[in-house]
N, C-alpha and C positions, 0 to 999 in steps of 0.2 A: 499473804493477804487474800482474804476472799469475795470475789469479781461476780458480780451479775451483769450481765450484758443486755441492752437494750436497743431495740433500732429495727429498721428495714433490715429484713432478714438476709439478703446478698453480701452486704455490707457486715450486718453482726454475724454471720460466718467468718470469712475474713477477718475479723479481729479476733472471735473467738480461737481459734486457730493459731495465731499470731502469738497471743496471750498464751494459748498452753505452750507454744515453742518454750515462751521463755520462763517457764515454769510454776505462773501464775494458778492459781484453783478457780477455777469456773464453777460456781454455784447453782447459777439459774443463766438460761437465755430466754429472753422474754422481743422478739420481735413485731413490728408495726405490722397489725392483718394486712395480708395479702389482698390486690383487688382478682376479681376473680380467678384466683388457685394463683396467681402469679405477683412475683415482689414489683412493687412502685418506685423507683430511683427517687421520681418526683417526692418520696419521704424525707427525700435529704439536701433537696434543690432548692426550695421554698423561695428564699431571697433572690436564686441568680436571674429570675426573670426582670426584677425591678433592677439589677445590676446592667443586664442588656440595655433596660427604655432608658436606664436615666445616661449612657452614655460613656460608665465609669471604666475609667484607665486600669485601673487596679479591683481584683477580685479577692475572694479569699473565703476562709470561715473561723469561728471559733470556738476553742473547748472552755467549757465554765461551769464552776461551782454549781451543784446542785439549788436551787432557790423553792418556795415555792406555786413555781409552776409558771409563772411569766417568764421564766426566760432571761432574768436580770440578773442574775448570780456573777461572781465575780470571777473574773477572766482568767484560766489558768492557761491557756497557751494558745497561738491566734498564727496562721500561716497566709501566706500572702504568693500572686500572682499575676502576672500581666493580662490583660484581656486585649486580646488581639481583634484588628476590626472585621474580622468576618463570624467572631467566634458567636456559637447557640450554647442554649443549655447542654444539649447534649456532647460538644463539644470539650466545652470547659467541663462536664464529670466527667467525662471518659481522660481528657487532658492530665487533669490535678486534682479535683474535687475525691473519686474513690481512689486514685492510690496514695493522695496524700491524706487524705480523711485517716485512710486503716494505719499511714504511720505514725498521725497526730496523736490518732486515740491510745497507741499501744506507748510513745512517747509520752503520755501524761500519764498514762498509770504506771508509767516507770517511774516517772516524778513522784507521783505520789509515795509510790513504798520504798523511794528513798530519801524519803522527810523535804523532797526539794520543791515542791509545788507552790508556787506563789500564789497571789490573790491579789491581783487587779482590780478596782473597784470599775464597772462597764458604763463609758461616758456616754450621756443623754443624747448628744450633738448626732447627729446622723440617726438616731433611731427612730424604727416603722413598724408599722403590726398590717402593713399590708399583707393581702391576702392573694391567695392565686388566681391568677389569670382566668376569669373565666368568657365563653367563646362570645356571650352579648356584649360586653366590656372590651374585646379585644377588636374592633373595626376602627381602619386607618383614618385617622385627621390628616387630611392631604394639606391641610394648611399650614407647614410648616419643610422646614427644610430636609434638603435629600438625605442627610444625615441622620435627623430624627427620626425619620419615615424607616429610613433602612434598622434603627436600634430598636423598633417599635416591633418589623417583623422579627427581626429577629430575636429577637426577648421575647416572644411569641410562637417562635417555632421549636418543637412539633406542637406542643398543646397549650392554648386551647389552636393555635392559630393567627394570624394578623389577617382580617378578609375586609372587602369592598363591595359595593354590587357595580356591574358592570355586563354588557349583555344579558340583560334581564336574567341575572342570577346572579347568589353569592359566588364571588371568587377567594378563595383563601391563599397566598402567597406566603413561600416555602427559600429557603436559598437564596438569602441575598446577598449582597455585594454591592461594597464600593468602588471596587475596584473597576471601571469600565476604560482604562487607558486603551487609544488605539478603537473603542467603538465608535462607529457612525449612525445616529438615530435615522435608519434607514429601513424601512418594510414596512408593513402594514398597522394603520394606527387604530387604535383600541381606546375607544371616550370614556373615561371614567367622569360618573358626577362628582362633582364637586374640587376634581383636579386638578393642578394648576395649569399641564398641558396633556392631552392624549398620550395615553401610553404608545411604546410603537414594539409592536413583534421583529423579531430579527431573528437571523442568522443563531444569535449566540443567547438569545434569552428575552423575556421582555424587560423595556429600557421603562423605566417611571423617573418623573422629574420632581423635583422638589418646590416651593415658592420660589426658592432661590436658583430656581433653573438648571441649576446641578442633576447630575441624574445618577441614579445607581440601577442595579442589573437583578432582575428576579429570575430563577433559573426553573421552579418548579411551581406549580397552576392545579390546586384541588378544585375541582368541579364541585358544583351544589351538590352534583349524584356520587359526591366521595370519592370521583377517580381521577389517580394521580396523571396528570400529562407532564413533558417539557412545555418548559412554556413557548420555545420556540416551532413549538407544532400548534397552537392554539386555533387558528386558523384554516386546521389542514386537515381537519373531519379527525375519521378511524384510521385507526392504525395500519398496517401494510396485509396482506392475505399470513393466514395462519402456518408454520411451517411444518413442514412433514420429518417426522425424526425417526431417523434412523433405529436400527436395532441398538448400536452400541448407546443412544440418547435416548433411547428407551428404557433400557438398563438404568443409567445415570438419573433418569425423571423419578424411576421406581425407589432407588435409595435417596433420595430427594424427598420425596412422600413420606420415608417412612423417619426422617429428622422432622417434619412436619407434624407428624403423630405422636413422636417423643415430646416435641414442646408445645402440643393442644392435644395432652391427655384426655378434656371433656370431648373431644370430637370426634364420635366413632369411627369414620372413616372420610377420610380426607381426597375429596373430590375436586375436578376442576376448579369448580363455584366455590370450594371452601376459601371464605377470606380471611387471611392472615389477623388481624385487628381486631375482625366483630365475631371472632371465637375466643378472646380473649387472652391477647399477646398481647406486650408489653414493650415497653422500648427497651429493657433488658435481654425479650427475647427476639427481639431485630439484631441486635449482635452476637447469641449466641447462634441464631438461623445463619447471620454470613460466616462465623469462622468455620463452623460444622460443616456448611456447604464449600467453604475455601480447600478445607482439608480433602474434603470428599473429593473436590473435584482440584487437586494436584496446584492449589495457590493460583487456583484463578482468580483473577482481579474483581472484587464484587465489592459494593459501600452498603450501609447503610441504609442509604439512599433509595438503592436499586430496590429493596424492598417495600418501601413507602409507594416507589414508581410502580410497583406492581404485586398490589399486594392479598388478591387471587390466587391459587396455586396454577390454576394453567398459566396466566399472563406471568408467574415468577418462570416457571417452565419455559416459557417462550423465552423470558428474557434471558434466561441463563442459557440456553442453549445459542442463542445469537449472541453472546457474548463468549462460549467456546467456540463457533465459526470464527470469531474475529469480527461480526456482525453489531453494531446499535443502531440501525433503522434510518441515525440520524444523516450520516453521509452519502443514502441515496437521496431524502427529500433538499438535501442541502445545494443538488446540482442544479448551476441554473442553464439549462438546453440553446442549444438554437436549434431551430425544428424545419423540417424542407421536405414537402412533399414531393417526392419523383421513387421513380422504377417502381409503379404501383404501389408504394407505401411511404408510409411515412418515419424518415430517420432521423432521431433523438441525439446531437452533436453537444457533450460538453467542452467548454473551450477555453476552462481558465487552468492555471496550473492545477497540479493534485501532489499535495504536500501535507503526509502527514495522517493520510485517509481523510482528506479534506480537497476540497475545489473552492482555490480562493484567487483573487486578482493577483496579480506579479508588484510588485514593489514599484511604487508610484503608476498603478494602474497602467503600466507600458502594456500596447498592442502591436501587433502585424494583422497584415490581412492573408489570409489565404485564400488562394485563386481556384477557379477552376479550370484547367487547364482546355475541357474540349471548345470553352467559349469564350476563355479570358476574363468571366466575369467572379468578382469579391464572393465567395462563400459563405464567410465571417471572419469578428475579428478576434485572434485567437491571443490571450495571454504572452506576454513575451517577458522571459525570466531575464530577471537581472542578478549579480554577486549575491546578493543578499537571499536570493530566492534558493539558490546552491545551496550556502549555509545552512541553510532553515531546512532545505529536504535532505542534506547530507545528516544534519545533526536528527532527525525525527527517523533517519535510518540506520543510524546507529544505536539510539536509544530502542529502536524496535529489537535491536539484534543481541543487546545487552541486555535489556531488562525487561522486554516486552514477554508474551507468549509462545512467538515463532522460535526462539530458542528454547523452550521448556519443552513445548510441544512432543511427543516421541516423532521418528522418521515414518513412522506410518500413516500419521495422521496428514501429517505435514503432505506426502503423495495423496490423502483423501484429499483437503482444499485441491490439489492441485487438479485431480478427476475432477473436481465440480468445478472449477474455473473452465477446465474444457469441457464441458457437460453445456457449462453457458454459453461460454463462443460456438457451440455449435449451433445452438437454441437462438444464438444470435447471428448465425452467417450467415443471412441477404442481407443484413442491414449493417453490419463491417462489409462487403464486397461491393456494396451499394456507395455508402462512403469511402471505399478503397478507391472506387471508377470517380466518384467527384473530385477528389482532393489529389488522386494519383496520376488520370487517368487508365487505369488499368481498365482491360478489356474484363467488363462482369464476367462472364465465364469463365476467363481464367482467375480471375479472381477467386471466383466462389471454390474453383479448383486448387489451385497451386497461394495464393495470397493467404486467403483465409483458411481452407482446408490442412493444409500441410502445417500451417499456426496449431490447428487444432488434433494433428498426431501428434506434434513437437511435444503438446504438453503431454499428453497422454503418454509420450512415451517415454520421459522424463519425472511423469508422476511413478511408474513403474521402477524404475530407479531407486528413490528416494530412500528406502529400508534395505537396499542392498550394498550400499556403497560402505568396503568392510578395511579394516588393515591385516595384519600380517602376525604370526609368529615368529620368530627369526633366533636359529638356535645361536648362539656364542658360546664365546671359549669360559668354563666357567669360573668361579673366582675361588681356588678348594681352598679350604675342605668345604666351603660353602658352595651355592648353587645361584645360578641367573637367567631372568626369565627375563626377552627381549620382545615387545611388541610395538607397534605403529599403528596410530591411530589417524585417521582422513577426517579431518577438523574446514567448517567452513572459516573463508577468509575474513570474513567482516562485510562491510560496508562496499558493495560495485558501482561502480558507473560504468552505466553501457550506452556509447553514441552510435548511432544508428544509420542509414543511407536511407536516400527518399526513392530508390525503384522496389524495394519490396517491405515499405513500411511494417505491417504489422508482423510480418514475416521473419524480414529480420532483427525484428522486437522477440521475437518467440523463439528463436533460436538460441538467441543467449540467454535470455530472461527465463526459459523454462529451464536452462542447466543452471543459471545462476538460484535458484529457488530449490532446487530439489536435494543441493547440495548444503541450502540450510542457511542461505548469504540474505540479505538485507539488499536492494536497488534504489541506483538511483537512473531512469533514464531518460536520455536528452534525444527525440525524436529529431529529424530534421525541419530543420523550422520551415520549410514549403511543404510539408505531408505531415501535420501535427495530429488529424484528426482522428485515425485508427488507434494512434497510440493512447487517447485521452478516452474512447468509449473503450479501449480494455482496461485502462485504470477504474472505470464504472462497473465492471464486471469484474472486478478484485476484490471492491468490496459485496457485490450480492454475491460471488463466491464465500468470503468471509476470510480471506485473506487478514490477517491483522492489521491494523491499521501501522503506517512506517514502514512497513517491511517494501510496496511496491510505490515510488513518487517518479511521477514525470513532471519534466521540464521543456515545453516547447520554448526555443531560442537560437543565437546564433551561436556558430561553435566559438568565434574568440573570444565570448565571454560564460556562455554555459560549457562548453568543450571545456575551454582551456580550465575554467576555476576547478571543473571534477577532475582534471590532472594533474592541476597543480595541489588540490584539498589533501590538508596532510593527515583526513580521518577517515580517506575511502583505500582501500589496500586494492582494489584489481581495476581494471581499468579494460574493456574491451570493445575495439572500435570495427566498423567497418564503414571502408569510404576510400578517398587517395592513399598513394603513398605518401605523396609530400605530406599531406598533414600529417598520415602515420607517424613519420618521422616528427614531427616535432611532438608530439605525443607522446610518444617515447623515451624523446629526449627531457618533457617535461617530468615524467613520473620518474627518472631517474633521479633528478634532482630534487625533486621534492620530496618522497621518501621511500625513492625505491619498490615503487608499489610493483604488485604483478601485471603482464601487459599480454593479451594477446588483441594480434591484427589480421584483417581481411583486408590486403590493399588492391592498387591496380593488376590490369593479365590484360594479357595480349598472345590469351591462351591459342593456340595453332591445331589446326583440322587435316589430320594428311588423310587424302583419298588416291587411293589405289585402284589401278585398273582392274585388278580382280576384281573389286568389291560388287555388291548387288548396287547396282546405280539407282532403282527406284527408290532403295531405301536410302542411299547416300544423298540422293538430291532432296529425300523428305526430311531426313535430318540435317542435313542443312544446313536446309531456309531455317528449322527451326533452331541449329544453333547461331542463326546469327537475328532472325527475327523474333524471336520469342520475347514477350511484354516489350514490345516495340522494340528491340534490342538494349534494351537497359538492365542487363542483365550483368551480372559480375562473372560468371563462367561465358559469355559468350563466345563466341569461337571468332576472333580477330583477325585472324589469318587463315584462309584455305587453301591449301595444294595439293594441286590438283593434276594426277599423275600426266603426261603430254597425249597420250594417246585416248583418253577421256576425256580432255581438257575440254574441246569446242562443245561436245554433245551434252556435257555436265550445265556449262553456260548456257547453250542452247533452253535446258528444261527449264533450268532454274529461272531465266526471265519469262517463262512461259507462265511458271507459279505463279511471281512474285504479280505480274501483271493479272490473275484473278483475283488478287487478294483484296479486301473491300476495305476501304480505309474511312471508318466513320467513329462517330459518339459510340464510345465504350459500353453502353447502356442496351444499344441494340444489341437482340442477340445474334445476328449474323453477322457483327462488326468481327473482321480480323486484327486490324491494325489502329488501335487506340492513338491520341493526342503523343504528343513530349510530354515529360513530367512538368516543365517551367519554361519559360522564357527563355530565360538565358539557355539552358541545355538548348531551345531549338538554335539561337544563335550560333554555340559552338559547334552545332553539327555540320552549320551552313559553312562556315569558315573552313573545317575541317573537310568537307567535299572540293571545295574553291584550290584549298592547297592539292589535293590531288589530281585536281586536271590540271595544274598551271605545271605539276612536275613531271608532267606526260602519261600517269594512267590514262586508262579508257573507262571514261564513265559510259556503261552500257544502258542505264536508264536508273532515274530517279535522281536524286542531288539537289530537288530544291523542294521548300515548302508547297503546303498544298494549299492554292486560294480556296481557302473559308475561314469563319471566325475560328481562331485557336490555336492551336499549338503544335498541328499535325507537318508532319514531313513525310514526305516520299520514300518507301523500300525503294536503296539506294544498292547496285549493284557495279563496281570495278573491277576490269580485269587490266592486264598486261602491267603488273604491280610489282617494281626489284624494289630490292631489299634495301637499299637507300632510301629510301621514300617516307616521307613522315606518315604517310596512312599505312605502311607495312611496319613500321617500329611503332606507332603510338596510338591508343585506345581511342574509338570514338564514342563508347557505350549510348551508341544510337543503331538504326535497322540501314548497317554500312556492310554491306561482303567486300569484304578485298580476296580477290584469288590471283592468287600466282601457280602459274607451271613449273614441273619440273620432269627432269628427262626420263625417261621410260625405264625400269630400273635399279635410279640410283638410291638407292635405300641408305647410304650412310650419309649422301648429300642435303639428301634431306631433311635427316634428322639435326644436323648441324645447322643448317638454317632454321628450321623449329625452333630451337635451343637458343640461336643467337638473340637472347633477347633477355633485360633482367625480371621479366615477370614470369611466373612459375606455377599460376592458380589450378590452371586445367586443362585441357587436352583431348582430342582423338583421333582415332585411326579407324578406318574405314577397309577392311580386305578381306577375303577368305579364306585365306590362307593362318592356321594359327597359331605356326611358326612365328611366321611373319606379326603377327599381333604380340605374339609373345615379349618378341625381339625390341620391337617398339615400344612398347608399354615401360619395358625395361630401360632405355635409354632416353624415352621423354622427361623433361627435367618440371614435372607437374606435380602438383600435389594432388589430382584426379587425374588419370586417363580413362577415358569411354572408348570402349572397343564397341564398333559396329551400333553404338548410339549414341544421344548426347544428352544434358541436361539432365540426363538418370539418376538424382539424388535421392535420398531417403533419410527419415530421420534417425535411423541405427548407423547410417556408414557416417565416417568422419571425414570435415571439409575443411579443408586450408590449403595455403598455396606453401610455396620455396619461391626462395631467392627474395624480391622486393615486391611478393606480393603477400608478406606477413608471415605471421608464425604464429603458432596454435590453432585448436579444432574446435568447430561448431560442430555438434550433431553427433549421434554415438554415444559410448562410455565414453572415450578419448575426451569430449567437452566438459565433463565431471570432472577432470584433472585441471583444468584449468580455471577453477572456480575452490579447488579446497588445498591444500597443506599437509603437508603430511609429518607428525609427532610421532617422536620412537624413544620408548618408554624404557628402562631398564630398572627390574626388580634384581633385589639379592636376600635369599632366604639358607 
């Protein structure tokens, strides 16, 4: 049988083709002219607009007898499909319409040459000689229901459009939806004439209502001047400042351009200002533009959409490189701030959860207040996660880590985000160590030093990692006459939850958080819920870093119900906590049962300080004060215990209340403050208690022991001596600015180290002498997981940090931390 083919040329490809498969003769192809150089889909859509307006459940088309020329010919075979309620034109022929069109057509000419083609006679009833859409014809009748409204736009979108005027211009509205479950017509309201109520801008799109009150959801807002916005920026002027791209997205811009050239051959050269549309592109070549650029750039996530949104080549440039960051503009304007002038500037606080690359309320809008500690006075009020809030950031961290980009990503790029996340915290450290000092108390200059500073090596030096973390060779015995090749491969875990302690919040947010990342895991983390606020401006700095959205969610809350559900969640596999031991333990005990997830802990120490009569004593007494006052002594390595060899003993005390007595105890904010607030209430309480118990069991409180009158949360450098080893301030931690020193005999080097030892915490340690024997000796026998010889507090983010015994297991900081964030697969080939 011999075939002439007719049609939009995309489409009679496709068949033609089809048809010589199956061994048909092609005579003639005779296709619908092209609108400038490029094929019209719209050649074969004709009816689906009127399918949209009138509201029809059921779609379809049909093949029929040639007639002539009206189109009444009798029906040789008719296919049918759902029309779903959000669906456009462009939807249902990408859907059904061309690949079920090319298998109608090649299915009737099979009928045909095999004598089976029937002839339907085509019933009158439903038939239309409507015509298309055009854009004077296509302006909304707001006087009818939300449902109409919504089949109006969309049986209208992309062309000609569904438009209103509104702010003395046409608006044209793009992306509708029924769907608004769970919206609240909340933000800014937008008059439309003739409407039944004000539209209202939001969060998630603009809200328009129907006569019937009902509302549906417009997501995308053409300006008179033809350019695309969301509609939920309609109010929010220009776009963000331009990005600067790199070499390697320079590269990536250039093969970008030159797909741009490919499908607008009229266009000599393809500059910023070239727009995609008015050089004549098609809605055929909006999808050939996203899979070309999909492929190019390694299955990155890109719609349709995204090119209507930006349809310039720079503003596509832009957007496609903020969507390789991890970036869509839309997560920074979405944050809603509390704002507070002090320490000469002004600091920008978000405070609801971040779930998702989003900042949204906690599940039934639950708050806490957070305090400040140097004056007792409300902050704000910050988010407080509830069961459901877990779920929701657990599951958008897994879907990050399974399907998102942070997996696809290579290890190298993956340490670039991670350089420009520290790149921003650094761009951003007055104003993390400004909210460190309100929400912490931490003294600003250590802050800016040790809080935030050491935050931003962590990453840095954990983004250096990230392409080097490798497996193994491993020869075995082989299988003859054949051969076997063994390797291991360091795979990340999944899904983390990491709980965190409130004396070095963002701090120890970045010590796990930067190994948990570079190793390629997905987070979820639960700040302490009295220091919520460093943890929630680095979540803001995750996304202008371009961190993927999913990959980083916090949860400020309390631990029995944010703690415990990420221990007990049987979708998060590693679990690393720091804080007590008792919770430790049931931590521990939860992830056991639940499904045996990975656990590393940082618990309690009651780490011990031996000083020796050798030692240099100016430096013994500088280090100290500072290992037991440093950030007020809320320090996890503090030094709990000092002894203090007998023949040193008076003159060591002597200095030491010398010190501690210059030390200036004020608002953390000044820069001569030494000694900052308590972190909370309660901790000052316990400290009080905890001094109380040690004079009533005979130490010598040599000065300090009680709060300081003024508003807040300060307590006195507190100094005890003549302290045995019975005593609850000699066995148990006060992680406040507490010296317990006890004596020991001139000497006894192995007495000592036994009393050190007598104790089940294991974090840290030092020794103080000059002798290097003797430090040797020592170092050897302290049962710590650090000892400091001749200083203290000396951490770094290469060396590795844990304790023994009950004060945890596993390492922050180092390679060593990389291990406890990945897995390790051992592969065996046989050739």
């Amino acid at each position: 049988m011999k075939i002439a083919v007719i049609g939009q040329s995309l489409f009679g490809q496709e068949v033609y083709c089809h048809l010589r498969k199956e061994g048909h003769e092609v005579v003639g192809v005779f296709t619908v002219p092209d609108k400038d150089g490029k094929a019209d889909p719209l050649g074969f859509t004709l009816l689906l607009p009127r399918t949209l307006i009138h509201g029809d459940k059921k779609g379809g088309f049909s093949i029929f007898w040639a007639d002539d020329g009206l189109d009444t010919g009798d029906l040789l075979l008719q296919k049918e499909c759902e029309v779903l309620p959000d669906d456009t034109v462009s939807t249902l022929y990408n859907r059904f319409l061309f690949p079920e069109g090319i298998k109608g057509m090649v299915q009737a000419v099979r009928l045909i040459a095999e004598g089976k083609a029937p002839r339907l006679p085509q019933p009158e009833e439903g038939a239309t000689y409507e015509g298309i859409q055009k854009k004077e014809t296509a302006k909304i009748n707001w006087d009818q229901p939300a449902e109409a409204i919504h089949n109006w736009i969309r049986g209208n979108d992309k062309v000609p459009g569904a438009w209103t005027e509104a702010c003395e211009q046409k608006l044209t509205f793009f992306n509708s939806t029924l769907n608004t479950s769970g919206l609240v017509p909340e933000g800014d309201a937008l008059p439309i004439p003739g409407a039944h109520r004000p539209g209202v801008v939001t969060k998630a799109g603009l809200i328009l209502f129907g006569n019937d009150d009902k509302m549906l959801l417009v997501k995308n807002i053409q300006l008179e001047d033809g350019k695309m916005i969301l509609a939920s920026n309609f109010f929010k002027g220009a776009a963000s400042s331009v990005l600067e791209l790199t070499e390697a997205e320079l590269v990536t811009a250039e093969a970008v351009r030159s797909v741009w050239q490919r499908i607008l051959p009229k266009v000599l050269e393809v500059e910023d200002s070239t727009d995609f549309f008015k050089s004549g592109a098609a809605s055929v070549d909006v999808v050939r533009l996203v899979e070309e650029v999909k492929e190019l750039c390694d299955g990155l996530e890109l719609e349709n959409e995204d090119v209507y949104m930006a349809s310039t080549f720079g503003d596509f440039i832009q957007l496609l490189v903020r969507k390789l960051r991890g970036d869509d503009e839309e997560g920074e304007c979405s944050i809603d701030y509390v704002e507070m002038a002090v320490n000469k500037r002004t600091v920008r606080m978000p405070h609801q959860l971040f779930i998702g690359g989003e900042f949204v309320d906690a599940e039934g809008a639950k708050t806490s207040e957070t305090i400040n500690p140097t004056d007792g006075s409300v902050i704000c009020q910050v988010s407080l996660a509830q069961v459901t809030d877990v779920d929701k950031a657990v599951a958008a961290a897994k879907d990050a880590f399974e399907n998102g980009r942070w997996g696809k990503i290579s290890a190298r790029d993956r340490g670039r985000l991670m350089y420009r996340l520290a790149d921003l915290m650094e761009q951003h450290q007055e104003e993390l160590a400004t909210i460190e000092a309100l929400d912490a108390g931490a003294v600003y200059t250590l802050a800016l030093k040790t809080h935030v500073g050491m935050s931003i090596q962590t990453f840095r030096y954990f983004a250096g990692w990230c392409d080097k973390i490798q497996g193994s060779t491993i020869p075995i015995n082989q299988a003859r006459p054949n051969r076997n090749l063994t390797l291991t491969r360091k795979e990340p875990v999944g899904v983390c939850g990491i709980i965190i302690p409130w004396n070095y919040p963002l701090m120890m947010l970045s010590w796990k958080t930067a190994a948990c990342l570079a190793a390629g895991n997905t987070v979820v983390i639960k700040p302490a819920q009295v220091t919520p606020l460093t943890a929630l401006k680095f979540a803001e700095l995750t996304l202008k870093a371009g961190i993927p959205k999913g990959v980083v969610n916090v949860l400020p809350g309390s631990g029995s119900l944010v703690g415990q559900r990420l221990s007990d969640h049987p979708d998060v596999r590693k679990i690393g906590f720091t804080g007590s031991t008792e919770v430790g333990k049931h931590i521990m005990k939860s992830c056991a049962i639940s499904n045996v997830k990975k656990v590393s802990l940082e618990l309690g120490g009651k780490s011990p300080l031996i000083i020796f009569a050798d030692c240099d004593l100016n430096k013994a007494v500088q280090m100290g004060m500072s290992s037991v006052f440093f950030n007020k002594g809320e320090n996890c390595i503090a030094a709990g215990r000092l002894f203090v060899e007998d023949s040193i003993h008076d003159e060591f005390v002597r200095r030491v209340v010398e010190e501690v007595r210059k030390m200036k105890v004020g608002n953390p904010l000044d820069r001569d403050t030494d000694h900052g607030p308590q972190n909370h209430h309660a901790h000052l309480v316990k400290l009080m208690e905890y001094c109380q118990h040690g004079v009533k069991e005979g130490a010598t409180l040599v000065c300090g022991g009680n709060q300081v009158p003024r508003p807040g949360f300060f307590f006195e450098p507190t100094v005890f001596t003549d302290v045995e080893d019975h005593m609850f301030i000699a066995k148990e931690e006060s992680f406040g600015p507490v010296m317990i020193i006890s004596r020991f005999a001139d000497g006894d080097l192995d007495a000592v180290l036994s009393r050190a030892n007598a104790t089940e915490f294991g974090l840290a340690s030092g020794v103080f002498t000059r002798d290097i024997n003797k430090a040797l000796y020592v170092s050897d026998k302290l049962q710590a997981g650090t000892v400091f010889v001749n200083t203290y507090n000396k951490t770094d983010v290469a060396a590795p940090f844990g304790g023994f015994k009950q004060s945890g297991f596993g390492k922050d900081l180092g390679e060593a931390a990389l291990n406890e964030y990945l897995r390790v697969k051992t592969v065996t080939f046989e050739y």
